[in-house]
C-alpha positions in Angstrom: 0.0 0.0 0.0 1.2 3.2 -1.0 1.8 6.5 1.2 0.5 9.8 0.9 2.7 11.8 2.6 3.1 15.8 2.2 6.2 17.7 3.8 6.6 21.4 3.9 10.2 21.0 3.3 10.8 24.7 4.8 10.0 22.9 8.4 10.3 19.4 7.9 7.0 18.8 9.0 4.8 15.7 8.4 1.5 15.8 7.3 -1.8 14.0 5.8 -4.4 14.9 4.0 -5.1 16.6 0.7 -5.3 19.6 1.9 -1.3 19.1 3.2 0.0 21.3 1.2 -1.7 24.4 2.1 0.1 27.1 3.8 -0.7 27.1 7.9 -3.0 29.8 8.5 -0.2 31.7 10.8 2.4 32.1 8.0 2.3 34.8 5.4 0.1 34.6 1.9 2.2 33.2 -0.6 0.6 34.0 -3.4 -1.7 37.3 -2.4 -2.6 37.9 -6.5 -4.5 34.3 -6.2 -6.9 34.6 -3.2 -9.5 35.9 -4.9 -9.5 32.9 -7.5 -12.0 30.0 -7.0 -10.7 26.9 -6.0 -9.8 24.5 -8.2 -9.7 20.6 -6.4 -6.7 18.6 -6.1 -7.1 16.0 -8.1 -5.7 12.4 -6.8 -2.4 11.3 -8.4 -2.1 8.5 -10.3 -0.5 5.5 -9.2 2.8 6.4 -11.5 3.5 9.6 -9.6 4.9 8.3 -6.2 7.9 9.8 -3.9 9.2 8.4 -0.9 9.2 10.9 2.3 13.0 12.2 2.8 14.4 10.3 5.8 17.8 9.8 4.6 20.4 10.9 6.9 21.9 13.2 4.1 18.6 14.8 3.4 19.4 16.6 6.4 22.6 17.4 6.4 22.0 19.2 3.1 19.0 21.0 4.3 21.3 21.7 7.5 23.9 23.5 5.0 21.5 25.2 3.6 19.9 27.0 6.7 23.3 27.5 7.5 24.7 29.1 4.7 21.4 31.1 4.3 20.4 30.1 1.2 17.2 29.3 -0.9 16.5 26.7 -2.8 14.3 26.2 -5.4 13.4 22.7 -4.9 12.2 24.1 -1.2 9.8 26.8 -2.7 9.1 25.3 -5.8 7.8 21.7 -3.4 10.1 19.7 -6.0 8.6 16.1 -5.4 12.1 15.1 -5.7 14.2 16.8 -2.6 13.8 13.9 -1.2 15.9 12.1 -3.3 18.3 14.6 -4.7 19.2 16.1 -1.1 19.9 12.3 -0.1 22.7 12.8 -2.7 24.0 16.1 -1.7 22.3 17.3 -4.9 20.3 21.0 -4.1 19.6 23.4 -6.4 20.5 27.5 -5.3 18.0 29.9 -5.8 19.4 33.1 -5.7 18.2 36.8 -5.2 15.9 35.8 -2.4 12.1 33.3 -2.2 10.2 36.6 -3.7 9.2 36.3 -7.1 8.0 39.4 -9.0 6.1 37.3 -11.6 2.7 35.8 -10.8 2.4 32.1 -12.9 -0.4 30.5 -12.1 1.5 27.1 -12.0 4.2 28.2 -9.7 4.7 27.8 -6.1 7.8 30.2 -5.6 5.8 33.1 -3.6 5.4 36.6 -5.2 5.5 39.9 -4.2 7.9 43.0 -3.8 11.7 41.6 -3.3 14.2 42.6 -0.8 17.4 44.1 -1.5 20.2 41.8 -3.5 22.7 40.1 -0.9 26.1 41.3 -1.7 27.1 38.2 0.3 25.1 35.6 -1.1 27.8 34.5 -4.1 30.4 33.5 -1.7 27.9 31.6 0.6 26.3 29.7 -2.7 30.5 28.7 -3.8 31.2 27.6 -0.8 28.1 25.5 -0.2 28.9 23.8 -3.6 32.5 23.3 -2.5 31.3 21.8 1.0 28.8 19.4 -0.9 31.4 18.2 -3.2 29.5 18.6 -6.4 30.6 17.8 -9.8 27.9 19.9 -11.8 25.3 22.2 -9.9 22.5 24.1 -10.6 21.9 27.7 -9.7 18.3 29.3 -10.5 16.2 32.4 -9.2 13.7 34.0 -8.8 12.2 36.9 -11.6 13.4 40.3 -10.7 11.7 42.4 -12.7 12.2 45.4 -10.2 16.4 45.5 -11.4 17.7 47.0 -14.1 19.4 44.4 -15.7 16.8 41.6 -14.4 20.0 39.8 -11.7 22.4 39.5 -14.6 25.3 40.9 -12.8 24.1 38.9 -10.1 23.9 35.4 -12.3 27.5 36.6 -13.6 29.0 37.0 -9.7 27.2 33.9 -8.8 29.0 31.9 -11.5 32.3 33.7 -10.9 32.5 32.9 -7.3 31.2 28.8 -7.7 34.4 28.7 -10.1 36.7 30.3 -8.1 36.3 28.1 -5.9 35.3 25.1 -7.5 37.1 25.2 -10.7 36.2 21.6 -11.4 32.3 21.8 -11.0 30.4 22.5 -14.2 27.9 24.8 -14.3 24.2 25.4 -14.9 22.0 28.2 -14.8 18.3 28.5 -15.4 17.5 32.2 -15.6 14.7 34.2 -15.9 13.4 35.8 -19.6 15.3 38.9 -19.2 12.1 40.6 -20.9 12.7 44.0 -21.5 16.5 44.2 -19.9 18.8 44.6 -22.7 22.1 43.2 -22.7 21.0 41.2 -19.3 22.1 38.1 -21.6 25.4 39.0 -22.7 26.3 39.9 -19.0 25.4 36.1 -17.8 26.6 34.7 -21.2 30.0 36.5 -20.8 30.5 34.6 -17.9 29.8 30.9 -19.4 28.1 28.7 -17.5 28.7 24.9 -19.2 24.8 25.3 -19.9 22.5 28.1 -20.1 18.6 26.7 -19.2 15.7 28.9 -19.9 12.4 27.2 -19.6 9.2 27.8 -22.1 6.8 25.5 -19.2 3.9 25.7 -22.0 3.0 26.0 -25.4 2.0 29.5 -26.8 -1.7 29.3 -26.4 -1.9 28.6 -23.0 0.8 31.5 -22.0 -2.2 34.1 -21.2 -3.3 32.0 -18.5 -0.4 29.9 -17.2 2.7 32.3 -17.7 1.0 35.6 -18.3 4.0 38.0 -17.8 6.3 36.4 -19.8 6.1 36.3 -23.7 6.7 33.2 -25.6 8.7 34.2 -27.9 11.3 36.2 -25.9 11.8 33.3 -24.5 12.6 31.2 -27.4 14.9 34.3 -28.6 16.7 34.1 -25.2 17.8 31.1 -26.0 18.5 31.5 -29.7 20.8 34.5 -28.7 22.5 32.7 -26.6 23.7 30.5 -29.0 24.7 33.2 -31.3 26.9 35.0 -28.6 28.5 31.4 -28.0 27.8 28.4 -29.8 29.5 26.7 -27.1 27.7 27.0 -24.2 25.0 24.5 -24.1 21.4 25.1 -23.9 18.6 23.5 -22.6 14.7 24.3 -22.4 11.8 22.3 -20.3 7.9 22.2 -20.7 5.4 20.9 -18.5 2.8 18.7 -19.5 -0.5 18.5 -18.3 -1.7 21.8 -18.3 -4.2 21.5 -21.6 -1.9 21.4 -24.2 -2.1 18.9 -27.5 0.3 16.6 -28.9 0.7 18.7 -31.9 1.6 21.6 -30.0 4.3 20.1 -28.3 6.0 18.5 -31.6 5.6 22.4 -32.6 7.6 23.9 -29.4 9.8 21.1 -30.2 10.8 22.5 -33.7 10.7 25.9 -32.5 13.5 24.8 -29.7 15.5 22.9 -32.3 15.3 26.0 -35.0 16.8 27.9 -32.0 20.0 25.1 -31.7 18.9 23.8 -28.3 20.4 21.1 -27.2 18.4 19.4 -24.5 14.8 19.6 -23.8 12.9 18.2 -20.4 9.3 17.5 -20.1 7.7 16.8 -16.7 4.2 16.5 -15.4 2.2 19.6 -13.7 1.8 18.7 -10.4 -0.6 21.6 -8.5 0.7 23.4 -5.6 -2.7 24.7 -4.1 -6.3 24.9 -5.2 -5.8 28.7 -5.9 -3.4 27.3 -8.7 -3.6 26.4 -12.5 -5.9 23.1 -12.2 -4.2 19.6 -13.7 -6.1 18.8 -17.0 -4.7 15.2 -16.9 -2.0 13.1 -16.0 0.4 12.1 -18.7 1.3 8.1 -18.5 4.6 6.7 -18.8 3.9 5.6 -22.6 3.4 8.8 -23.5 6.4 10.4 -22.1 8.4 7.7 -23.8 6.8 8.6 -27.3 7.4 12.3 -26.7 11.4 11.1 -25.5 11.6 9.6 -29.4 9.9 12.0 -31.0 12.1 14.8 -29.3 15.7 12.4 -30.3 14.5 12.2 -33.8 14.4 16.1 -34.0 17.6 16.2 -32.9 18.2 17.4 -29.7 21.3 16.0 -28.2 19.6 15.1 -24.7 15.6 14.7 -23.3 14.7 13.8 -20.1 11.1 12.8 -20.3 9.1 11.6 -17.4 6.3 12.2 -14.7 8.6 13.4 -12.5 11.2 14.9 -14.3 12.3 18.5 -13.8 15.0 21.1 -14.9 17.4 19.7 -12.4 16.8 16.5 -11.9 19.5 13.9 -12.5 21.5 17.3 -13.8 24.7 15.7 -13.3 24.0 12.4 -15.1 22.3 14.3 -17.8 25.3 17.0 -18.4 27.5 14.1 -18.4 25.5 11.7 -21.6 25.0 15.6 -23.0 28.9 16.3 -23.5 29.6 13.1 -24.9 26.7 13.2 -27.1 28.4 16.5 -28.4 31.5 15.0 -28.4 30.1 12.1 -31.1 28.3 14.6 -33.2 31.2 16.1 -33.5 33.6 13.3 -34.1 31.3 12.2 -36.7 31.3 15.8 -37.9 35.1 15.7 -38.4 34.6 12.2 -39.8 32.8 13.3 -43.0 34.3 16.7 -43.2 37.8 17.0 -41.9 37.8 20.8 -40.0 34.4 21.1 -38.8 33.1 21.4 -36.1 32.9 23.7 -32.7 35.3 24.0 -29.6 33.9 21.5 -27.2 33.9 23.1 -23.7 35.6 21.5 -20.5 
């Protein structure tokens, strides 16, 4: 018999029910812009969406660091089904310029509002958590800041600087915001190459008014693009949700839209819903299906897919950036095969 168990991972706290998940009437609104929204129920996971509750003895010590080195993470405020398993590995992924969010997605569980003040401090604390875990390949995200100039670029770019300094041997990856409307935000974070540059779309274009209304679809899909013009190098990846009303078709169509841009590695996960104020599940995807969209994504060419229920951006990033190089690295060998003097510089 399986086990329904919900943790707020921000206390640790065990409980039943599915109404778990909802914040404790004490603590702050985490989403204010939603309250006046009807509810939308729950609806009961399928029998292919299970996680175990975090009781390894290295979940803790991770989320130990992390209070200690005053940091957020995303798979905290995002309720990543996952933590439970990553953490036991040492495996958490940063979220930097504070839990505030200045965007309001309906799917998202990161709380919103007006931010605080960037942390001056926060770079070194972030390197030296990722030198103190020991990782080979992290994963540093944040939240939108729509309130900065340059949307956190600098901030990405000292952020990136600092893990190298003082972990020259850990690769690298970022998922950023849009940028919208903050030129030159990407050449600042580019400049500083991360191994891979991750921008997510989460939907297809029709559903962006109601699921990711402040962003636009296709600055996002430029972001991407541009970065592979300022340097064809530097990996990038993209990730949709599934689950939220989209088609078939339309996904095949973001697909070709991703690979026009050069990406190389595409993730698709189910929606899971946070609270009954957010974006209701339309269905849950099965297994089958996630394998057929996995081919259909490796015969368009992307280099690497990660395609499950509970896949997400940084799930299994090390293992993924790992089959991605090499990947790379036989593209290119075959490359150089056919044409002697093609190819690209392959990263380190």
């Amino acid at each position: 018999m399986s086990t329904r168990l919900l943790i707020d991972h921000r206390t640790g706290s065990p409980s039943r029910g599915p109404d778990a998940a909802q914040a404790e009437p004490s603590r702050p609104v985490r989403h204010p812009e939603k309250a006046h929204r009807p509810d939308n129920p729950i609806a009961r996971k399928p029998d292919w969406i299970r996680v175990k509750a975090p009781t390894h003895p290295i979940y803790h010590e991770t989320r130990t660091l992390m209070r200690e080195q005053k940091l957020v993470t995303v798979c905290e405020e995002a309720a990543c089904p996952n933590i439970g398993e990553c953490w036991s590995k040492r495996h958490a992924t940063m979220m930097i310029m504070g839990d505030i969010c200045t965007r309001a997605c309906s799917f998202c569980n990161v709380r919103t509002g007006q931010p605080d003040a960037l942390d001056a401090g926060e770079p070194g604390r972030v390197a030296d958590a990722v030198a103190k875990l020991g990782l080979r390949h992290v994963v540093i995200t944040s939240v939108d800041r729509d309130d900065l100039v340059d949307g956190g670029a600098r901030h990405f770019a000292r952020v990136i600087e600092a893990v190298r300094a003082a972990s020259p041997s850990t690769t690298i990856e970022i998922l950023t915001p849009d940028f919208l409307r903050k030129p030159g935000a990407l050449e600042i974070v580019a400049a500083a190459r991360p191994d891979v540059f991750n921008h997510n779309l989460e939907t297809v274009p029709r559903l962006y008014p109601t699921i990711r209304p402040g962003a636009r679809y296709y600055q996002s899909l430029r972001l991407l693009d541009e970065v592979k013009r300022h340097d064809p190098t530097i990996f990038t990846k993209s990730g949709l949700m599934v689950g939220l009303g989209e088609q078939r078709l339309e996904i095949l169509q973001v697909m070709d839209d991703l690979r026009v841009a050069d990406v190389d590695f595409i993730t698709l996960g189910q929606y899971l819903q946070p609270s009954v104020k957010h974006a209701a599940v339309d269905r849950f995807v099965t297994p089958d299906e996630f394998a057929d969209y996995a081919a259909m994504a490796r015969a368009k060419g992307f280099l690497q897919v990660a395609a499950t229920p509970l896949t997400r951006s940084s799930y299994h990033a090390d293992e993924d950036f790992a089959a991605l190089r090499a990947a790379r690295e036989a593209l290119l060998t075959r490359r150089v095969a056919r044409e002697p003097g093609a190819g690209i510089a392959v990263p380190g």
